[in-house]
Structures are given as structure tokens and as C-alpha cells.
C-alpha positions in Angstrom: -5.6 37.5 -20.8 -5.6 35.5 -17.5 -6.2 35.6 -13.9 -5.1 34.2 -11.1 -3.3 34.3 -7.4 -1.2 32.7 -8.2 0.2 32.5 -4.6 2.0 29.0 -4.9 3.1 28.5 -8.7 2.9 25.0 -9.7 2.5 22.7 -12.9 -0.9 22.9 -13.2 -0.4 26.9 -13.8 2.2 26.4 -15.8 0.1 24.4 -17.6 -2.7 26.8 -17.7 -0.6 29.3 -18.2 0.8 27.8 -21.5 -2.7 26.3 -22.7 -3.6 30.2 -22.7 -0.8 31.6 -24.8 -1.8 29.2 -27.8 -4.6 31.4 -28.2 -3.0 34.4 -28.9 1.0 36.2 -29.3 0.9 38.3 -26.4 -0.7 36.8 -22.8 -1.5 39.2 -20.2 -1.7 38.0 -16.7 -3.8 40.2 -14.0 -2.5 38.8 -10.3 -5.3 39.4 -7.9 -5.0 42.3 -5.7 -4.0 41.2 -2.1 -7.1 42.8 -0.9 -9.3 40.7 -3.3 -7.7 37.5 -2.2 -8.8 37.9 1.5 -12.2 39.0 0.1 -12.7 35.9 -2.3 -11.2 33.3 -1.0 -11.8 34.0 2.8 -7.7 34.2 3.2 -4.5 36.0 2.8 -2.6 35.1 0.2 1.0 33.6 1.7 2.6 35.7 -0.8 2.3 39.7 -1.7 1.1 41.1 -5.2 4.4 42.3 -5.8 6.1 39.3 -5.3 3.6 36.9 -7.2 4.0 39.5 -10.3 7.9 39.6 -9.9 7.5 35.4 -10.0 5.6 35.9 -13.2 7.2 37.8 -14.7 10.4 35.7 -14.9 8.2 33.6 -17.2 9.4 33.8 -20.7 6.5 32.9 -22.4 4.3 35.8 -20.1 4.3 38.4 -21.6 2.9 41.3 -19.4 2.1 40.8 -15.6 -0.3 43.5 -14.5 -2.2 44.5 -11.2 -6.0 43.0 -10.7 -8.4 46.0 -10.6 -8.9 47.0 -6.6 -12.5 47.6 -7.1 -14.0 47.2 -10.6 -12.5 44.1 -12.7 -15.1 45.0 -16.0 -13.0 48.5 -16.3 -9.8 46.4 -15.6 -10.2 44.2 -19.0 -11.6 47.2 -20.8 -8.1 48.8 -20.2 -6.3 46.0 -21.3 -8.3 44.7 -24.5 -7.4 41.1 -24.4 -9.3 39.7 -27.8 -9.7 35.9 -25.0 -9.9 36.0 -21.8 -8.6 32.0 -20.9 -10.4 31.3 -17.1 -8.9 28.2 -15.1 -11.5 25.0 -15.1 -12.4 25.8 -11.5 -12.1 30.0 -11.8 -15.6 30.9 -10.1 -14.9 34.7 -9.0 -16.1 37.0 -11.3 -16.8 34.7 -14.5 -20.7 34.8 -14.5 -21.8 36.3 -17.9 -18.4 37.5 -18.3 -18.6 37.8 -22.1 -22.5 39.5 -21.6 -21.1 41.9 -19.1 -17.9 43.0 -21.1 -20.2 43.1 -24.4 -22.6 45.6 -22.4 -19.9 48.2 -22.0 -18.6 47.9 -25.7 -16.5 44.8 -25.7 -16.6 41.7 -27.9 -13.8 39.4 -26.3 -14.2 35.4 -26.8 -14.0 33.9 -23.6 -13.1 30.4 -22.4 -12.6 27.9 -20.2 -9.5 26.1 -19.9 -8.8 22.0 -19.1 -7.4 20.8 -15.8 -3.8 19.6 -16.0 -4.1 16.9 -13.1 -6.2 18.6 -10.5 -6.1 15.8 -8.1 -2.2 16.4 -7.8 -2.0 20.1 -9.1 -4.6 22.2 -7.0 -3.5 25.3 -5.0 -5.9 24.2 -2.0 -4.1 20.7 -1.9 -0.5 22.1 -1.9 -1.0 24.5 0.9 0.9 23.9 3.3 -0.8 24.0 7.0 1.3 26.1 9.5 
């Protein structure tokens, strides 16, 4: 399982995206709630939910694309059971003691942090595109 905005796909996601599925059969990606966007990173996302899940979805190695959790991301993964969660090098939201705060409500899931794929080309902040 993954998460993401994924609000302007690019290589490096693709990449990331890829890099996650070789630890499992089935990867589950959780786009993050439209609401929690604005919250976290301080911006709207230039795309809806809807449409960053549709874009995902058209991903043939993806194989589910599901809603981030509105309000509390811990009962989010316990729904889902993901046996890794893969976070992106620079994922900070929501990551400390992950694996701690998952095994206090049950869970043993391996977690881990995925490599860069050329994040001085392939980083969402670089790409955007000023208005």
C-alpha cells in the first residue's frame, strides 16, 4: 500500500509507484483526500480526488485506487490490511512511528522507505507550474 497526491503524475511516481509493487501482488494506492491536501501541504491540489483516482486507476500495474481516510488515516490502513506500506523518500505526513502506531491497534505491517528516482528532475514542487 501507498500514498500519495498525486496531483501531477510524473516518472518519479511511476517509478515509486513500480518500486512498490515488487513488494507484494496486489498494490493499493490511497489518494489524499482534497481536504487533507490543503491541510498538509498548505495548498489545493490543482486536481480533484476523483480525478487523480480516475488517473490511477488507468494504471495497469495499480491494482486498487481508494480514498485517503478524511479524518483518521490509522483506521484507514487497518481497513485495508496492506502486509507493506511503501512511503516516498520525502513522504513526511503521517509516517512518524507508523509501524509502532499501526502495531498498537493490532497490526504487524512492514513498513518502508522507498529510493528517489531523480528528485532534482522528478519532484512535484519543481514541476508546478506558477499561474
Amino acid at each position: 500500500m501507498v500514498f500519495g497526491t498525486f496531483d501531477i503524475l510524473h516518472p518519479g511516481h511511476i517509478y515509486f509507484l513500480k518500486e512498490a509493487k515488487k513488494y507484494g501482488d496486489f498494490l493499493i494506492v490511497s489518494i489524499a483526500r482534497d481536504a487533507n491536501v490543503e491541510r498538509v501541504k498548505g495548498h489545493a491540489a490543482r486536481h480533484t480526488e476523483t480525478d487523480r483516482k480516475k488517473l490511477l486507476e488507468s494504471l495497469r500495474f495499480v491494482n486498487k485506487v481508494v480514498l485517503g481516510a478524511p479524518r483518521d488515516y490509522i483506521e484507514h490502513i487497518l481497513k485495508m490490511r496492506p502486509r507493506v506500506i511503501a512511503l516516498g523518500y520525502d513522504q513526511k505526513a503521517y509516517t512518524h512511528k507508523l509501524s509502532e502506531k499501526l502495531a498498537a491497534r493490532g497490526m504487524s505491517v512492514s513498513v518502508v522507505r522507498m529510493k528517489p528516482y531523480k528528485p532534482n528532475i522528478y519532484k512535484s514542487k519543481k514541476l508546478i507550474i506558477k499561474k
